[in-house]
MIZA-591998 format. One record per residue (C-alpha): residue in one letter; x, y, z; residue number from 1. Coordinates in steps of 0.05 Angstrom, whole numbers. Each point is the difference from the previous one (the first is absolute). Example, Ala and Ser with C-alpha at 12.3 -4.5 7.8 and 13.67 -1.06 7.14 Angstrom:
BEGIN
{"A" {246 -90 156} 1} {"S" {27 69 -13} 2} 
//
This chain:
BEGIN
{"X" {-316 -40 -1267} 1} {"X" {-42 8 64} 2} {"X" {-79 6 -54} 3} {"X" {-43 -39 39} 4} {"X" {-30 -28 -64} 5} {"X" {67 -19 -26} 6} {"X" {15 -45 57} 7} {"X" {-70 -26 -10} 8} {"X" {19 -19 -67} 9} {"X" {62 -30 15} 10} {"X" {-33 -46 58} 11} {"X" {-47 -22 -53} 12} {"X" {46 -14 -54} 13} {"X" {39 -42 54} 14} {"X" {-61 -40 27} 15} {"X" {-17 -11 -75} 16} {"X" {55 -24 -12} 17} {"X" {21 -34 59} 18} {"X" {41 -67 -23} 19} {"X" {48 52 -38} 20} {"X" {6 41 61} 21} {"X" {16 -61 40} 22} {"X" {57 -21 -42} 23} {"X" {29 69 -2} 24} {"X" {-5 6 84} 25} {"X" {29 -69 3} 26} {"X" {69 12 -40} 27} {"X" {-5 64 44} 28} {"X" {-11 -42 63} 29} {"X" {46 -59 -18} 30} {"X" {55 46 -3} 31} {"X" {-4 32 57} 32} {"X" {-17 -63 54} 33} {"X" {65 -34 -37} 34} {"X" {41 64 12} 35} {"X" {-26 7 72} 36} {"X" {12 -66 17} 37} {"X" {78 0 -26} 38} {"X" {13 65 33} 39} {"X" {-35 -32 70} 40} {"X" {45 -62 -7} 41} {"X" {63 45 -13} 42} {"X" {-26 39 61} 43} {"X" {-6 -57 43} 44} {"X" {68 -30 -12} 45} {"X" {43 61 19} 46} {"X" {-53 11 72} 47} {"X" {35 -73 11} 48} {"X" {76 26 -13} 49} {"X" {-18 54 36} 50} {"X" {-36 -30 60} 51} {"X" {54 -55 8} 52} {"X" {52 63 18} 53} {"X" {-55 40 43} 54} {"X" {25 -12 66} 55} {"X" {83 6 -5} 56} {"X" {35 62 -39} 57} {"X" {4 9 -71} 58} {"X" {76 13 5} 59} {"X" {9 -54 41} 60} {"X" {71 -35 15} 61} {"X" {2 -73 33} 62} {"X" {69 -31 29} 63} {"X" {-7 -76 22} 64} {"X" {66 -49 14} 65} {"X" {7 -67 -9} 66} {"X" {57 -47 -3} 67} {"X" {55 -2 -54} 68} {"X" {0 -50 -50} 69} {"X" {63 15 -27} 70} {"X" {81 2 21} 71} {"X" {18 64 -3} 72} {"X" {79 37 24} 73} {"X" {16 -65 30} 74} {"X" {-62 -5 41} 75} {"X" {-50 -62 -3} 76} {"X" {-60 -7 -26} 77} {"X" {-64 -5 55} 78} {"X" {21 65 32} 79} {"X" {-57 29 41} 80} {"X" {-5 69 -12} 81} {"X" {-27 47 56} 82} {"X" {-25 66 -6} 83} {"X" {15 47 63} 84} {"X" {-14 68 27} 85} {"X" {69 38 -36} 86} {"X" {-33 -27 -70} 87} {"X" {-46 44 11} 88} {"X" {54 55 12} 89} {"X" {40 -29 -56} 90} {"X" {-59 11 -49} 91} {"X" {-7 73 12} 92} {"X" {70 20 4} 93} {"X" {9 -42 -68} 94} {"X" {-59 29 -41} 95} {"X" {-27 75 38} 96} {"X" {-45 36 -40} 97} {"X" {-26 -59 -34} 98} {"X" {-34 -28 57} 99} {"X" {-59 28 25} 100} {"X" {-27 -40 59} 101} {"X" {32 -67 29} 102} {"X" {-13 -46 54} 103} {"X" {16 -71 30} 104} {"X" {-53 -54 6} 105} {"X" {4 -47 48} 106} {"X" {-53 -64 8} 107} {"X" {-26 -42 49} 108} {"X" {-66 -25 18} 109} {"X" {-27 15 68} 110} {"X" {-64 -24 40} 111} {"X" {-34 59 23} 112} {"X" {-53 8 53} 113} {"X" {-43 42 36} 114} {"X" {-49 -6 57} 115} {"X" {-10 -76 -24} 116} {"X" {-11 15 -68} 117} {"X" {68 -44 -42} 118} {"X" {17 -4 -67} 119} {"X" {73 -6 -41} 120} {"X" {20 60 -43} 121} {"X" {66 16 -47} 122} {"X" {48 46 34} 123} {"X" {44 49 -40} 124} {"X" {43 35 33} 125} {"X" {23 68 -38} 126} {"X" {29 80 -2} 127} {"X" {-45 53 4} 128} {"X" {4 3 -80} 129} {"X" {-36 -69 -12} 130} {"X" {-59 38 1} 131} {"X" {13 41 -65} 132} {"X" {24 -68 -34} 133} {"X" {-67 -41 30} 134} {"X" {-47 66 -20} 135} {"X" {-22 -22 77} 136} {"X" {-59 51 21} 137} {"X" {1 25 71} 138} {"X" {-81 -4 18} 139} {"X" {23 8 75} 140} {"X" {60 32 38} 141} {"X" {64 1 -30} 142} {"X" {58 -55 -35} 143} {"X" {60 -17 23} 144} {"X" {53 51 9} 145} {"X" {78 21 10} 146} {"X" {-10 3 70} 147} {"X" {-27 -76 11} 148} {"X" {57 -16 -41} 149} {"X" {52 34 47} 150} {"X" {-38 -17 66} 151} {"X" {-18 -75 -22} 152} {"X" {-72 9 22} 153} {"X" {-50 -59 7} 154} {"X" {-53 38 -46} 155} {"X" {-38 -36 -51} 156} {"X" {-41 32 -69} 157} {"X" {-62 -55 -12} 158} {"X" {-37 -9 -63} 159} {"X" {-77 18 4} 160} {"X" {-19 -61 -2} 161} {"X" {51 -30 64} 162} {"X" {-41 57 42} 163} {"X" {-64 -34 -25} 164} {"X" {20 -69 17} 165} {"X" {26 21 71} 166} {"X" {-33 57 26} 167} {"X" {-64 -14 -28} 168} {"X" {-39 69 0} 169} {"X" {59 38 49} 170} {"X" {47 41 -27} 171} {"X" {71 -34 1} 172} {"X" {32 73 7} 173} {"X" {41 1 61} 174} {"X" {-18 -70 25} 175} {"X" {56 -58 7} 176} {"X" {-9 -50 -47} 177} {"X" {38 -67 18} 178} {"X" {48 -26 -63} 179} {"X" {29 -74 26} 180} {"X" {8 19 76} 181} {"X" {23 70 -10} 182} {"X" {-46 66 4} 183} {"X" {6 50 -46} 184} {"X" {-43 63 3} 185} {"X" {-35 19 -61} 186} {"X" {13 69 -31} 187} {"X" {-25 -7 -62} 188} {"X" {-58 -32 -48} 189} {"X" {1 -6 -68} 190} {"X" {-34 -20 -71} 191} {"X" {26 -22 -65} 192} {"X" {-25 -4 -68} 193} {"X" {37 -69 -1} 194} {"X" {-66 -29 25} 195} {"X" {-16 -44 64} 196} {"X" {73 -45 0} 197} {"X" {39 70 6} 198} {"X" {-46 29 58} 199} {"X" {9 -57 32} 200} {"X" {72 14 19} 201} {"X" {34 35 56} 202} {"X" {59 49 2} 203} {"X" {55 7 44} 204} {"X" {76 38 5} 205} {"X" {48 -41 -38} 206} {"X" {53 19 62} 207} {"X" {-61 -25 49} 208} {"X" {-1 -65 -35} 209} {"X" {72 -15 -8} 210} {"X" {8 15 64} 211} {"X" {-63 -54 23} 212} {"X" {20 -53 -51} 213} {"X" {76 -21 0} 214} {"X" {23 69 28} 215} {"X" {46 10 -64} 216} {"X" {-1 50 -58} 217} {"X" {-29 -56 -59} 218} {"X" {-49 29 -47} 219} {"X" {-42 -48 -49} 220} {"X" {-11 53 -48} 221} {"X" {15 67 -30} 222} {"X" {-57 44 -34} 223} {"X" {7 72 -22} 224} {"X" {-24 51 -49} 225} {"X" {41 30 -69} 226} {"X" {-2 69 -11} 227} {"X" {-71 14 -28} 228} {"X" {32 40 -49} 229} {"X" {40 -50 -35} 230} {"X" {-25 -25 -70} 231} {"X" {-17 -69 -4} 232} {"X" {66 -25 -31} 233} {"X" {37 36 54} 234} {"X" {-34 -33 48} 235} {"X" {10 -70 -31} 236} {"X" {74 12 -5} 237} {"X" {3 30 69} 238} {"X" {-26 -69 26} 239} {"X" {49 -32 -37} 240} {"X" {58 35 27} 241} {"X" {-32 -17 71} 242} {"X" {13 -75 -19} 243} {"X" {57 13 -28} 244} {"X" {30 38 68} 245} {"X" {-31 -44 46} 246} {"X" {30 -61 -32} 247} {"X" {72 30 -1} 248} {"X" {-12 18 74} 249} {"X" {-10 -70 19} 250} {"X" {41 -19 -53} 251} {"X" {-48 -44 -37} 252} {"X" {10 -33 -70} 253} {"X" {-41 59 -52} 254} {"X" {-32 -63 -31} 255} {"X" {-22 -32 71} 256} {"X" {-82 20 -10} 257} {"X" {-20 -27 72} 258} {"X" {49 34 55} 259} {"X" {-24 68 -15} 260} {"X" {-64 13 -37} 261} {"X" {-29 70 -20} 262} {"X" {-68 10 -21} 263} {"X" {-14 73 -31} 264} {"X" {-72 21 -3} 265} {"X" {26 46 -68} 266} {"X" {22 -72 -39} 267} {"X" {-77 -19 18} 268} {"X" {-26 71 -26} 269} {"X" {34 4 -55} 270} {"X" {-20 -69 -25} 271} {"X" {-73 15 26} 272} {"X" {9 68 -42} 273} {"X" {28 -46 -64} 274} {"X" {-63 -51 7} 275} {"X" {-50 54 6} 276} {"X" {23 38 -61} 277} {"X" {1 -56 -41} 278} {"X" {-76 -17 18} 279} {"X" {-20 63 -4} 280} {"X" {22 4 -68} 281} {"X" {-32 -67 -15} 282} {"X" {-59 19 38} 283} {"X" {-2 67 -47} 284} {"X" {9 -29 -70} 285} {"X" {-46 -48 17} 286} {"X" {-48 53 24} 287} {"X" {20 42 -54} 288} {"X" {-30 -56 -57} 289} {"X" {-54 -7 43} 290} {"X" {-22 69 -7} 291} {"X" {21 9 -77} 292} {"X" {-45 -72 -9} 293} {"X" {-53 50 21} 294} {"X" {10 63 -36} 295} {"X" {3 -49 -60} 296} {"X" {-67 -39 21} 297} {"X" {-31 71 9} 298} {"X" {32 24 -57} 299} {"X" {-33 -65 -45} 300} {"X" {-65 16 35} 301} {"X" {-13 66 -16} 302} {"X" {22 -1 -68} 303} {"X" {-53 -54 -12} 304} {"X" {-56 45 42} 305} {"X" {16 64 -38} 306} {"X" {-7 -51 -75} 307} {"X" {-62 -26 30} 308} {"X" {-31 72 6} 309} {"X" {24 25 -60} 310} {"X" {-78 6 -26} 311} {"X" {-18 22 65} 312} {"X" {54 64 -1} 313} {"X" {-31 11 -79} 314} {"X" {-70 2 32} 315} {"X" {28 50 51} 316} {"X" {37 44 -52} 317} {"X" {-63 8 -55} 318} {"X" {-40 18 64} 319} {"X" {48 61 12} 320} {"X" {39 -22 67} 321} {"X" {69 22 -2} 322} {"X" {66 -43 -3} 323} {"X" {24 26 66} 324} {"X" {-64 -21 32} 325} {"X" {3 -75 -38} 326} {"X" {83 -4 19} 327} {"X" {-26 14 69} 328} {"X" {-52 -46 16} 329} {"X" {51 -62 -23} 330} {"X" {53 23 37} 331} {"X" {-38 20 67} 332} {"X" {-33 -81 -9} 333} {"X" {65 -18 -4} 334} {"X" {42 34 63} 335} {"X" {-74 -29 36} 336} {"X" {4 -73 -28} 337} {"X" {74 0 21} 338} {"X" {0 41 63} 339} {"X" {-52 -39 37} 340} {"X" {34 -68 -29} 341} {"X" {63 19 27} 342} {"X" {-26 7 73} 343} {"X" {-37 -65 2} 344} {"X" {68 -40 -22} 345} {"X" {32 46 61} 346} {"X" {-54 -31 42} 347} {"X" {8 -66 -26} 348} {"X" {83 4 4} 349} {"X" {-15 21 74} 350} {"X" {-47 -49 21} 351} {"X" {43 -59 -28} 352} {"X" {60 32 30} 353} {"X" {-41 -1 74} 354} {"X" {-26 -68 -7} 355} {"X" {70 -29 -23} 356} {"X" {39 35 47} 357} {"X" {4 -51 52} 358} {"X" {18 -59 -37} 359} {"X" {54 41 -38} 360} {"X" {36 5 69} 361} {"X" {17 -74 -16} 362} {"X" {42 34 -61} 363} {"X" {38 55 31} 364} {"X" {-47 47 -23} 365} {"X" {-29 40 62} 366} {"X" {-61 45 -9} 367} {"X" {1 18 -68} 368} {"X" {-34 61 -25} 369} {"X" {-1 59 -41} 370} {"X" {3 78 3} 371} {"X" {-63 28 -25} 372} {"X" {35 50 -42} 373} {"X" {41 -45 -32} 374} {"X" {-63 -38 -37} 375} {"X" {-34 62 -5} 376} {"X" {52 29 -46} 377} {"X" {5 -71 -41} 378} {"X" {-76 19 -16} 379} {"X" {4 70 -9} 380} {"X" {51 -31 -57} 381} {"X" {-57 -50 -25} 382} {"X" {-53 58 -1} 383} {"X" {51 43 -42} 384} {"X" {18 -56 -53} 385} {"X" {-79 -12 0} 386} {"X" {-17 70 -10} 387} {"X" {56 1 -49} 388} {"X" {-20 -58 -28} 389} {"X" {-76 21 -6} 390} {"X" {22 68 -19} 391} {"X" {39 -13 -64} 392} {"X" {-48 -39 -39} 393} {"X" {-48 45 19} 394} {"X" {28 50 -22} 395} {"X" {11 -28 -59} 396} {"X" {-74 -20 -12} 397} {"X" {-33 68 23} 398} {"X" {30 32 -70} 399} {"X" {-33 -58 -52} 400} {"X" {-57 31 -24} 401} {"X" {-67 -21 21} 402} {"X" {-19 -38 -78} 403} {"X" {69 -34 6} 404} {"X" {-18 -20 74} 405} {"X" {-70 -14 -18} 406} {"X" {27 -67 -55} 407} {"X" {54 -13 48} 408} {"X" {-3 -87 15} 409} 
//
């Protein structure tokens, strides 16, 4: 396989012949630029899915009220529910082990300043276990604790980009940072992979805030965590039992969709999870005919090369070369023809994957792209059904005796 002069001989016979090397490379090539592209697009789409989930938890649980639009144990409709402090309490009690992190949220929107420097900022005010829910990174100092929630204290966790706004070059850490007339020191900076809207936010304790604004208990919102170890259809039921029990608790109608409203991250993965499949298995079939249109276009090709040097094999054969050594020159021209096709339609699937990228944003589909391995086994399946392909018919032609060979048409 590795004779010098049989690779000379098979570079010539290919530059001889080069419009029937062409169209052999370019079923080769098709193939695989169609198959890279799908796969990219298929790529692209679930980076979106998952990018549009990056910044909160995957097992996310979200608890917003309303008012009730329905008459329910002899109370009126237009109820204003309001969470407190004790749901909170209520939540764990109810549920335990299912739970895995939970926390209040509280919102306002405060001016903040520093040394001159102003701007307006969103304000959530939460327990120490927002972070694991917010998949907030600490860059510098620490979150908010159990001890600012028992104390009260006037501390505040900034977003990177509120310590760029305000303190310029300077470190925030341990400065006072002004939030609408009242300082807070800062304790903590963070980053998010939510992108430049969630690091432009600023934490405080939820019993801090309620404390500042209204001096009550209220709560606008309840976010936790299931049990990471839950299956997906556990989960979804588990967030429909949360309904449930927080409807009976404020005794709201089980049909009434806007006083208490439950959004479970696992209804959104498991439809994600559903969607994916099914274009994955589109993406495949179609992939799949892709590739056999090319073992069938390679197949076609070198049937018709190994007829065409029918006389030339007879030539071979009354000159005293071998079958093995005519089998072998086909089939090593073929793996070539189809090997170095197969990595210029990578290249080309690639490069129209790069330069469409950005304009596929438009279409929910967010850099697409493609393992290298994956094309690289789709063409180590081309080179086998061309080597098979090559290998068959000559095989077939390397035992007709030279004479025969010699009249062949």
């Amino acid at each position: 396989m590795f004779d010098l002069d049989t690779w000379r001989e098979i570079l010539q016979s290919m530059n001889k012949n080069r419009t029937r090397s062409v169209l052999s490379g370019f079923t080769v090539a098709f193939a695989i630029m169609l198959f890279t592209i799908l796969i990219g697009i298929a790529n692209g789409l679930e980076n979106t899915f998952a990018e549009a989930f990056v910044d909160d938890a995957n097992n996310g649980v979200f608890v917003w009220t309303g008012r009730t639009t329905k008459a329910h144990k002899g109370l009126q409709a237009g109820r204003r529910i309001q969470l407190k402090n004790e749901d909170i309490d209520h939540v764990k009690k109810e549920f335990k082990d299912k739970v895995q992190y939970i926390t209040a949220r509280l919102y306002r929107n405060v001016n903040a300043s520093y040394k001159g420097e102003k701007n307006s900022y969103d304000l959530r005010a939460v327990h120490p276990d927002h972070q694991y829910l917010e998949k907030t990174k600490i860059r510098d100092g620490r979150y908010i604790n159990v001890n600012d929630l028992k104390k009260r204290t006037k501390i505040a966790v900034i977003g990177r980009l509120v310590e760029e706004d305000l303190f310029n070059k300077e470190s925030a850490l341990g400065k006072y940072v002004n939030l609408s007339g009242i300082q807070y020191k800062v304790v903590g900076v963070f980053t998010d992979d939510g992108g430049d809207n969630e690091e432009r936010k600023i934490y405080m304790p939820i019993t801090t805030a309620q404390q500042i604004y209204g001096n009550n208990d209220y709560i606008d919102q309840i976010s936790l965590t299931y049990n990471p170890n839950m299956e997906l259809n556990q989960a979804i039921d588990f967030g429909l039992d949360l309904e449930k029990n927080l409807k009976k608790k404020f005794s709201v109608a089980p049909n009434d969709q806007r006083a208490i409203r439950v959004f479970n991250m696992a209804q959104q993965s498991k439809g994600i999870n559903q969607f994916t499949f099914v274009l994955s298995v589109i993406i495949f079939i179609i992939g799949l005919g892709t590739l056999i249109a090319g073992i069938v276009g390679i197949s076609n090709i070198m049937i018709f090369i190994v007829k065409e040097r029918t006389k030339e094999i007879g030539i071979r054969k009354a000159l005293g070369a071998a079958p093995k050594s005519i089998v072998s020159i086909i089939l090593i021209e073929s793996i070539v023809i189809t090997a170095i096709a197969g990595y210029i339609g990578l290249l080309i699937g690639v490069g129209v994957l790069e330069w469409v990228g950005p304009y596929l944003k438009e279409y929910f589909i967010k850099d697409p792209g493609v393992k290298t391995s994956i094309v690289v086994v789709a063409t180590i399946i081309l080179i086998m059904a061309g080597a098979l392909a090559g290998y068959l018919p000559a095989k077939r032609a390397s035992k007709i005796k030279p004479i025969v060979a010699l009249r062949n048409d």
